[in-house]
C-alpha positions, 0 to 999 in steps of 0.5 A: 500500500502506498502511503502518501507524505503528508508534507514536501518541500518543492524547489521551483527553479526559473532558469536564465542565464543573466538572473535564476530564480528560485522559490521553495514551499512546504505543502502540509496537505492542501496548505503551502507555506514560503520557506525561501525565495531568491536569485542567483545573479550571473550577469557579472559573468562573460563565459557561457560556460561559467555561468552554467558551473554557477548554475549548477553549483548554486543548485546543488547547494539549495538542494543540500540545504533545502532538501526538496522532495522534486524539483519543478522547473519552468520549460524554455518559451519559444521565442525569436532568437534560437541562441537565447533559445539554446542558452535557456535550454542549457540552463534549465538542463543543467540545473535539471542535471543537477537535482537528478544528480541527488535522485530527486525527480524533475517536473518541467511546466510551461510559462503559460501553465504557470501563470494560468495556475497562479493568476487563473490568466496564462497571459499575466505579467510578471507583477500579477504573479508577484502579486497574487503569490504575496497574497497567497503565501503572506509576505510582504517583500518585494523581491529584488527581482521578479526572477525570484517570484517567477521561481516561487511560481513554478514550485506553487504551480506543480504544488497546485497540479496534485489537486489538478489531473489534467496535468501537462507536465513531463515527469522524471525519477531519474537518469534512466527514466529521461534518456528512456523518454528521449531516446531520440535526444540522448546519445548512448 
């Protein structure tokens, strides 16, 4: 019989490569409390490669201290710009890369999932989801940066989809499970 936990830490991650953010909640049955918010700035960095040390080590070290039972992360927007398009995708991967690396499992939503979820509106701005979630979670700073909110959002967004079945949201426990899923992306 499988017995579900009654409370877990999510770490939501918005991934960039200028500004990451990142917010993490306790869920306590159907109630979600702020533990942390913040950013990881990189903007000071040239190297692209730098960067995605930075990502990765600041990740592993949130990991470490918050212990989150699953990492939910905000999936790359389509834009105009493929080499925006590819450093977002690299940030995400690595910091996806990163919680697999300590088994904790991976959930990726949309931009527009996100914010439909928190507002009830996928078209919001940044300011309406900051918003909304100072109401919701009780806090009253005002972030430095939205970056840091935009994380916070994913993790109350994949808190939400529990309630919510029709989820569009990609799942992975591990290494094994996402190279299985990817095959076509994956070289072996």
């Amino acid at each position: 019989m499988l017995v579900e936990k009654k409370e877990r830490v999510i770490m939501g991650i918005d991934p960039g490569t200028a500004i990451m953010g990142y917010g993490i909640i306790l869920e306590k049955g159907n109630k979600i409390e702020l533990i942390s918010m913040g950013i990881v700035k990189m903007n000071h960095l040239d190297d692209h490669f730098l960067k995605l040390q930075r990502i990765f080590e600041k990740t592993i070290g949130l990991l470490e201290k918050y212990k989150p039972d699953v990492l939910a992360i905000e999936a790359p927007f389509y834009g105009k710009n493929i080499q925006v398009m590819l450093k977002l995708g690299r940030a995400q991967g690595i910091a996806m890369a990163a919680a697999l690396s300590k088994n904790i499992s991976v959930t990726e939503y949309a931009p527009r999932k996100i914010k439909q979820s928190i507002t009830g509106k996928g078209t919001a701005s940044k300011e309406q989801v900051a918003a909304m979630l100072q109401r919701l979670l009780n806090f009253n700073e005002t972030p430095e940066f939205l970056d840091a909110t935009d994380g916070l959002a994913v993790a109350v967004c994949h808190s939400f989809q529990r309630i919510s079945t029709n989820s569009t949201s990609k799942s992975y426990s591990g290494w094994e499970a996402f190279a299985q899923d990817n095959k076509k992306r994956v070289k072996g």
